[in-house]
C-alpha positions, -999 to 999 in steps of 0.1 A, spaced: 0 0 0 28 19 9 38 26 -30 3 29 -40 5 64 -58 41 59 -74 40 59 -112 54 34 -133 68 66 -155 78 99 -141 70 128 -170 103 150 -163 117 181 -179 156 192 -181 171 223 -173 207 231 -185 224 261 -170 248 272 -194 263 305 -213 282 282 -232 260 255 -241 240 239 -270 219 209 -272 248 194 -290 272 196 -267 253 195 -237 272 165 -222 253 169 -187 218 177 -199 222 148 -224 235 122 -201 202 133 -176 182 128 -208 195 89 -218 193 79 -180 155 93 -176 147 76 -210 149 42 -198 118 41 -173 105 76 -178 91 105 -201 110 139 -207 82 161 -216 107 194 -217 143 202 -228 159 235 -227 187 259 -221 192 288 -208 216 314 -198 229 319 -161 199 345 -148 179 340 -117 151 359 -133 148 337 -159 154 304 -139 127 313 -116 101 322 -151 111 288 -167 105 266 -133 75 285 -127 63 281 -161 69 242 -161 56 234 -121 21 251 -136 20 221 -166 4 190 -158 27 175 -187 54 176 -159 61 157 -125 97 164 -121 125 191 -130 163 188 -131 183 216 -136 216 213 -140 244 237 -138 253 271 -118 255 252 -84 288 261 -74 306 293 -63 314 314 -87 296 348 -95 282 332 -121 266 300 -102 227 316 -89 209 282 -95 213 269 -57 199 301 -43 175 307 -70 161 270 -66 160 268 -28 144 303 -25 114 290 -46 112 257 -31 81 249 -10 92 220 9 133 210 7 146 177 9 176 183 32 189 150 28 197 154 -9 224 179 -9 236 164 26 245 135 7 255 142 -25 283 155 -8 290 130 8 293 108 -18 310 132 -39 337 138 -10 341 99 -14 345 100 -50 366 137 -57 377 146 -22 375 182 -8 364 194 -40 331 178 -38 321 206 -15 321 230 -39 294 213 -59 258 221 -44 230 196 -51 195 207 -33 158 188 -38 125 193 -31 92 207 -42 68 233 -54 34 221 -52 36 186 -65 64 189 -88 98 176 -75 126 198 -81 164 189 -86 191 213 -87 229 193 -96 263 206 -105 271 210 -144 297 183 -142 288 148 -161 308 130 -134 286 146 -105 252 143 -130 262 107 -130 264 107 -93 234 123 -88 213 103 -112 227 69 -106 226 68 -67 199 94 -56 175 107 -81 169 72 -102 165 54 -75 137 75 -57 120 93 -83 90 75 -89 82 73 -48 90 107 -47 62 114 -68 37 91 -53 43 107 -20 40 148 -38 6 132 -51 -10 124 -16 
């Protein structure tokens, strides 16, 4: 009963952080793309330029669509100048999951040592869309995907739709 409301397919959209970037060599935003399309549905692609004002238009645009249950963003978690997504994504959040980040660098610490730190990863929601914020980096993408977001996704969901 427990898994009741989790779907067999998650309908997700991608969000690359980028100045730099094109779809074509979007290594990050692809990789998120050919791991979701194995068990789930990407209903959005896109990429935009490092602005919290247009971050916050785009996620707000896509949490009001039915077409979507989930959004990952990747790219503009770290440090520099340049990096807003973190604080743009956790000042929009509804509900965060604290674990996430918490462990994501963890395991990147395991993996990359002290510069795992600088990579922020935060999760959550707004409303019943799931949000996911990662670093730009296909190794910590991989990470993410692979041990955290894959894994819970479709639970995730089940329990936003309660």
């Amino acid at each position: 009963m427990h898994h009741i409301n989790d779907p067999d397919k998650v309908r997700t959209a991608i969000l690359t952080l980028s100045d730099t970037r094109t779809k074509s060599d979007d290594k990050s935003g692809q990789l998120i793309k050919t791991l979701l399309e194995i068990n789930h549905e990407i209903t959005a692609y896109k990429i935009i330029t490092d602005d919290a004002q247009l971050l916050s238009s785009v996620i707000q645009e896509w949490v009001e669509k039915s077409s979507i249950d989930a959004i990952i963003c990747n790219g503009g978690t770290g440090m520099s100048k340049r990096d807003i997504t973190y604080n743009t994504v956790a000042n929009m959040l509804e509900k965060e999951m604290h674990g996430f980040g918490e462990q994501f660098r963890q395991q990147s610490f395991t993996e990359v040592g002290t510069r795992g730190l600088l990579g922020n990863a935060i999760a959550g929601s707004i409303g019943d869309t799931a949000i996911f914020a990662l670093p730009g980096s296909s190794n910590a993408v991989s990470l993410a995907m692979n041990k955290l977001i894959l894994p819970l996704l479709p639970h995730f969901i089940g329990e936003l739709r309660k």
